[in-house]
N, C-alpha and C positions, 0 to 999 in steps of 0.2 A: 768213689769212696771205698769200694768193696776191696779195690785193689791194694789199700791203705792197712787192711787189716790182715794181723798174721794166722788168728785162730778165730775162729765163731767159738766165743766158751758157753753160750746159752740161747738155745733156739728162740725166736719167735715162738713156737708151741710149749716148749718149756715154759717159760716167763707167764703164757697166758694160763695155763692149770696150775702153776705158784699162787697166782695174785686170783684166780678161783678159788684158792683154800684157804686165802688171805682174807678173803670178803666175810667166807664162810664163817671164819675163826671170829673175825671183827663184830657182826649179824650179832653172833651165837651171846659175845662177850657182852654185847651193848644190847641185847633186847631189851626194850622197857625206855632204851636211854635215849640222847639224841647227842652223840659227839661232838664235838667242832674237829676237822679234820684239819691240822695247819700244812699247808703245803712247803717247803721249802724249794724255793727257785731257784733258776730257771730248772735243773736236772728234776724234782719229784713231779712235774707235772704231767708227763707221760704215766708214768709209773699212778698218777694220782686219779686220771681220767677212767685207767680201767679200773682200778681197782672200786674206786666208788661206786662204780657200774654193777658190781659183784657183792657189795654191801646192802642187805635188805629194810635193815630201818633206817628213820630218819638221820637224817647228817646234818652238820652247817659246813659250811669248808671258810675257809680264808690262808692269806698266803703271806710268806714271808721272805724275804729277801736278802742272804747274805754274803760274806765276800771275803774268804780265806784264800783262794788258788790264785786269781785272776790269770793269766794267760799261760803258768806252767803246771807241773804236772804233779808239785810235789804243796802241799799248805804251809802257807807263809807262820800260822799261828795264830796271827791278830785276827781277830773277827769286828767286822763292821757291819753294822745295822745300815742297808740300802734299802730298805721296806718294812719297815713296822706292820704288823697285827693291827687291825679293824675294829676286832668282836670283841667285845666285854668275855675273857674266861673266867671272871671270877667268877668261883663254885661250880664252874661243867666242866666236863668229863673231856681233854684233850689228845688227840692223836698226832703226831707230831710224824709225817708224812716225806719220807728223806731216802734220796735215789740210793748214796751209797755211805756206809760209817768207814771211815779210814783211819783219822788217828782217835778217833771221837771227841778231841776238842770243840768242835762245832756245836755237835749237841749237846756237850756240857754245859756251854754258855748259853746256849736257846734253855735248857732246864733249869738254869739257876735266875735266868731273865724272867723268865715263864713263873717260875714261883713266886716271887713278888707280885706276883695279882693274881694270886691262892686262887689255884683252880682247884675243884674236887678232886681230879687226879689228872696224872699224863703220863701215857706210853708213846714210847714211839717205835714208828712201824719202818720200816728198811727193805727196800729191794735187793740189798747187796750189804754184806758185811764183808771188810778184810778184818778177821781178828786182830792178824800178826801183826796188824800195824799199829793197831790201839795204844798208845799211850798213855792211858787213861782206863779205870775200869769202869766200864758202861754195863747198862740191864739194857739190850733191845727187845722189845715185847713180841714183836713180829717181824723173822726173819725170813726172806724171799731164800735167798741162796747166800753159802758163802763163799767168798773167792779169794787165792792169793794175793799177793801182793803184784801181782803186773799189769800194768794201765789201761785200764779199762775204758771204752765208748760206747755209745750205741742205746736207742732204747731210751733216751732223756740225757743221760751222760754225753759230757764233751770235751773234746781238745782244741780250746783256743776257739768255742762257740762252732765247733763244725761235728757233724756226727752224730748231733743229737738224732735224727729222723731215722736212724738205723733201726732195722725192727727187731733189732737181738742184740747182745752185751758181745762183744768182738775185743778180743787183745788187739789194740794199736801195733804197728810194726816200730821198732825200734827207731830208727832215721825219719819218720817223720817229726816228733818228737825231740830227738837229742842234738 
């Protein structure tokens, strides 16, 4: 796999004292509260496991499941509901748990989904922003890093479901991909 990648753009130890200041911020923001943390799949789960870890008060989590890319590199647009939400949000405090924002149509639609059953509030939290890509104007509450626009794996992110287990954010090489 390693051989597949052109640059490491964010170490293993980067990532892990990002998602340390990330917990911190979260802790600090929610004392008192008990969030429900939504995970979006399969990519925030990595990114979801530490960061929880590094989160001091109580949580709930539950997961969701969507499907903009499927097998290339660029979002088709349409978003489909592969996994509905669990938890009752109505009136608690949501975290919306999401590996990387790209055009942020994805999570426009999870926040206007999400609002129809009035939660108290919702931010959402990001391991990875591309601004430039944003089509959309978005508020992300908590940002890990941001990155250009070149295709990014590793770390929970994938290309065509491989590369997740990468322990760092790696730019793909071109020819795997095109």
């Amino acid at each position: 796999m390693r051989n597949d990648i052109e640059k490491i753009l964010i170490t293993e130890a980067e990532i892990q004292e990002k998602i340390k200041q990330l917990g911190e911020q979260i802790s600090k923001d929610y004392k008192e509260k008990k969030p429900v943390l939504i995970c979006i799949l399969k990519g925030g789960i990595v990114f979801l496991s530490d960061l929880m870890m590094n989160i001091s008060t109580h949580i709930e989590l539950d997961f969701m499941s969507l499907s903009s890319y499927g097998d290339s590199t660029k979002s088709s647009g349409v978003v489909k509901i592969k996994k509905d939400i669990d938890v009752d949000i109505s009136n608690r405090d949501v975290i919306i748990i999401e590996d990387i924002v790209d055009t942020g149509l994805t999570l426009k639609y999870i926040d206007d989904y999400f609002m129809q059953h009035k939660p108290a509030s919702i931010k959402i939290c990001a391991l990875l922003d591309k601004p430039k890509a944003h089509l959309i104007d978005i508020k992300i509450d908590y940002v890990g890093f941001e990155v250009g626009n070149e295709f990014v794996v590793g770390y929970g992110l994938d290309y065509a479901q491989k590369y997740r287990n990468l322990p760092y954010i790696g730019i793909l090489k071109k020819e795997i991909y095109s």
